[in-house]
C-alpha positions in Angstrom: 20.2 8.7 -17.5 23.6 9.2 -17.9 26.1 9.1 -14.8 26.8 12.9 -14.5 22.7 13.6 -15.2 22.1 11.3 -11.8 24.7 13.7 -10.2 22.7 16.6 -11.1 19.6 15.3 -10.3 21.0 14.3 -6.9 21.3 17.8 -6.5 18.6 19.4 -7.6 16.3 16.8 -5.5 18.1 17.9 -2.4 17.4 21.5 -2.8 13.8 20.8 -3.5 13.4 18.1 -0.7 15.0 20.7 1.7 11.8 22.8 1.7 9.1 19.7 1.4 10.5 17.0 3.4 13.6 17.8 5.1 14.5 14.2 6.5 14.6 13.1 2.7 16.9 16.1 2.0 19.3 14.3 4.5 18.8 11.2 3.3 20.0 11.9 -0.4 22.5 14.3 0.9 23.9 11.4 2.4 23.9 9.1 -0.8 25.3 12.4 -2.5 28.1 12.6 -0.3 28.7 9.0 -1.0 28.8 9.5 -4.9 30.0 13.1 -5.7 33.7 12.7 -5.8 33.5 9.3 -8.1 33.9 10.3 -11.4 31.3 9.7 -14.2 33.2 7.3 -15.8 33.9 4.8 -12.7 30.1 5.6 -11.9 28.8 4.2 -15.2 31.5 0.9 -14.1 29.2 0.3 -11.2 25.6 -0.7 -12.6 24.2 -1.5 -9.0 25.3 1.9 -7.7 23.4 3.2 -10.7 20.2 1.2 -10.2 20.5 1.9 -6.9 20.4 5.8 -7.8 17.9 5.6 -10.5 15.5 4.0 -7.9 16.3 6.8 -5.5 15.8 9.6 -8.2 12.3 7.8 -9.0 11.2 7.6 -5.7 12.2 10.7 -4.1 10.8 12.3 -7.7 7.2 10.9 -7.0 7.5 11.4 -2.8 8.4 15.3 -3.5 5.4 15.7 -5.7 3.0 14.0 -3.5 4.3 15.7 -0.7 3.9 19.3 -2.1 0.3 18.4 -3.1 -1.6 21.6 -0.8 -4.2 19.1 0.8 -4.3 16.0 2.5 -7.0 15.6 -0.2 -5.1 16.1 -3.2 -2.4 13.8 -1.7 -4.9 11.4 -1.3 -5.9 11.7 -5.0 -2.3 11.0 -5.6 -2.6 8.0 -3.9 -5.6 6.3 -5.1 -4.7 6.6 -8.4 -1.3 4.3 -7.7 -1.5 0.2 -7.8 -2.3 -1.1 -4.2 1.6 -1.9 -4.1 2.6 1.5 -5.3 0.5 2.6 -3.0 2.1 0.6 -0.4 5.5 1.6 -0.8 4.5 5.0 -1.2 2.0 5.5 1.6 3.9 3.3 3.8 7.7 2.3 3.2 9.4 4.6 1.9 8.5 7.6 4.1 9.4 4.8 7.2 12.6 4.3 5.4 13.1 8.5 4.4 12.5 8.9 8.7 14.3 5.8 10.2 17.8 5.2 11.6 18.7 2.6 8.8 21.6 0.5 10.6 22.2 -1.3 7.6 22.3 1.4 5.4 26.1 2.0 5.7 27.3 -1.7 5.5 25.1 -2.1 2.3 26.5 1.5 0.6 29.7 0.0 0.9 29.0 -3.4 -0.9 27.1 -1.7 -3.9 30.6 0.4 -4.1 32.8 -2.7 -3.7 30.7 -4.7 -6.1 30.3 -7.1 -3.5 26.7 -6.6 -4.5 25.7 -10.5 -4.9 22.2 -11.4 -6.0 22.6 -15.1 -5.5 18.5 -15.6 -5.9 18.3 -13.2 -8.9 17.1 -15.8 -12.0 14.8 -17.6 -8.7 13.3 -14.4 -7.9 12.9 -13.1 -11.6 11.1 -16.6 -12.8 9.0 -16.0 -9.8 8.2 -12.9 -10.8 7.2 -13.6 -13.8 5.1 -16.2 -13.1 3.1 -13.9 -10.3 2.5 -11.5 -13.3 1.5 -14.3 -15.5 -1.6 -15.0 -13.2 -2.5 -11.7 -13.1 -0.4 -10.5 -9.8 1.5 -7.9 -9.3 4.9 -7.6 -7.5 7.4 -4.7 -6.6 11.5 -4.6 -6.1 13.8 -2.5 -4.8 16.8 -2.2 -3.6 16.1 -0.5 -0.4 13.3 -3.3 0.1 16.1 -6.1 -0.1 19.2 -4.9 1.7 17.3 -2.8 4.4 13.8 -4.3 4.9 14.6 -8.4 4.1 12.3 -8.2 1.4 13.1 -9.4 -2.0 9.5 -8.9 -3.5 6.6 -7.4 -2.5 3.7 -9.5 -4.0 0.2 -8.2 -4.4 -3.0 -10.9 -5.7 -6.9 -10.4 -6.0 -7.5 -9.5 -3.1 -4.9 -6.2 -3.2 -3.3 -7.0 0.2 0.6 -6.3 -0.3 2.8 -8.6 1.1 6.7 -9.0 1.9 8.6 -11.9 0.7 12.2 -13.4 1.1 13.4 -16.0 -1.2 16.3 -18.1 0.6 17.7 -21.8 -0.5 19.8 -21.1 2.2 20.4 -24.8 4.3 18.2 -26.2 6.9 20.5 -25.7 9.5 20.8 -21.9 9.1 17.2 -21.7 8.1 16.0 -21.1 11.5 18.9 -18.3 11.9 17.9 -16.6 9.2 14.3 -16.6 9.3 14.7 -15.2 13.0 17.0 -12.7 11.7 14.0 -11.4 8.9 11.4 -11.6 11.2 13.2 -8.9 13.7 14.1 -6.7 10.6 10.1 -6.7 9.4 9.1 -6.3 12.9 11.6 -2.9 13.1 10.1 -1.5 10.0 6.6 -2.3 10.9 5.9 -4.2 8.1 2.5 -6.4 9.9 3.0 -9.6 7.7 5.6 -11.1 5.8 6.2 -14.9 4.2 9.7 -16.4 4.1 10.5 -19.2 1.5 12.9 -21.1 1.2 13.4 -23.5 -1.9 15.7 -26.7 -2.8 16.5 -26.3 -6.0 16.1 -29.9 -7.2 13.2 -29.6 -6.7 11.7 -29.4 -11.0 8.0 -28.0 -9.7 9.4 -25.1 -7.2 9.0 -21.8 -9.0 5.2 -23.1 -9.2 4.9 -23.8 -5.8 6.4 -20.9 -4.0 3.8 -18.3 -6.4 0.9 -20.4 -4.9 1.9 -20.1 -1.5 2.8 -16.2 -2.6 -0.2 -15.4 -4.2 -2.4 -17.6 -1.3 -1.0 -16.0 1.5 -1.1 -12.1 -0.4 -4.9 -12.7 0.1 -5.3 -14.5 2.9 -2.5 -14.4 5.6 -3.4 -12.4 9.0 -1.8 -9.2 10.3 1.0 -9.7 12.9 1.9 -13.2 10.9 5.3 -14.1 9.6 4.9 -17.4 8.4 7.8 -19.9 7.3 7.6 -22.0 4.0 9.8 -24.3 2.5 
């Protein structure tokens, strides 16, 4: 989708959403208000604004349809026919996130534009992704997830119990800051469990281990749990 189609479809989602859900309608207004004087060209320059916007489009697409389904029925059909994690972010998440003051919302907005955007865990959390898929898990990404929620993957095994994960190598003496930190952001969006791991990259084996502990503690780690790895 090219730069002025997301522009367009912007628009048309926020005339839709205005008579299904109008808290999402505000929502992308906002992120249209952000974007609608950039011009295509210095759009298509920005590929984390655009990813960003795609993800939007996608979910907001799927939301709107399962919203205007005429029975809580027929909205549950929608749902059980998603993954567990679709279902998870679609049930669950996302409406939080369409209905919520997001207080980080604004600083992130601003670092997409600036392309201060800096995914220093992006090759970590891709390898660990594939690796999950590998043995037959499942995981989810986005971007609201990350810079808004803490969570860099959502990580779903056997026993189809999603579960929020962030990646860190940050150092041992701002470990504990920063774990405190995602616990009070998981705890705002009500998100009941959550795993944070944090790796050492000389470590040749840890790819392997943080996708057991993933996978482990997707099945098996209690409600109300937030539980430190590294």
């Amino acid at each position: 989708m090219q730069a002025k189609e997301i522009k367009d479809k912007l628009q048309s989602l926020i005339e839709q959403a205005s008579s299904i859900d109008p808290n999402l309608a505000r929502r992308l207004d906002e992120i249209n208000r952000w974007v609608k004087n950039i011009k295509p060209g210095s759009l298509t320059a920005k590929p984390f604004v655009l990813a960003f916007l795609l993800e939007v489009i996608t979910d907001s697409t799927i939301w709107l349809i399962i919203k205007s389904s005429p029975s809580e029925a027929e909205q549950k059909a929608k749902f059980d026919q998603m993954t567990p994690i679709e279902r998870y972010w679609y049930r669950y998440l996302f409406p939080r996130w369409i209905n919520a003051n997001d207080s980080k919302f604004y600083i992130w907005k601003q670092k997409l534009m600036a392309g201060e955007f800096n995914q220093v865990d992006d090759d970590i959390i891709r390898d660990i992704a594939q690796d999950i898929v590998q043995r037959e898990g499942s995981f989810w990404q986005r971007y609201i997830a990350d810079l808004s929620m803490a969570t860099d993957l959502i990580v779903c095994n056997r026993n189809h119990q999603p579960l929020c994960i962030q990646i860190t190598s940050v150092s041992e003496q701002l470990n504990q800051q920063k774990y405190q930190a995602w616990q009070n952001t998981l705890r705002s969006w009500q998100i009941e469990r959550g795993l944070f791991l944090s790796y050492n990259p000389k470590n040749a084996n840890f790819v392997n281990q943080l996708v057991n502990v993933a996978l482990y503690n997707s099945d098996y780690l209690s409600g109300g749990k937030y539980l430190k790895f590294s």
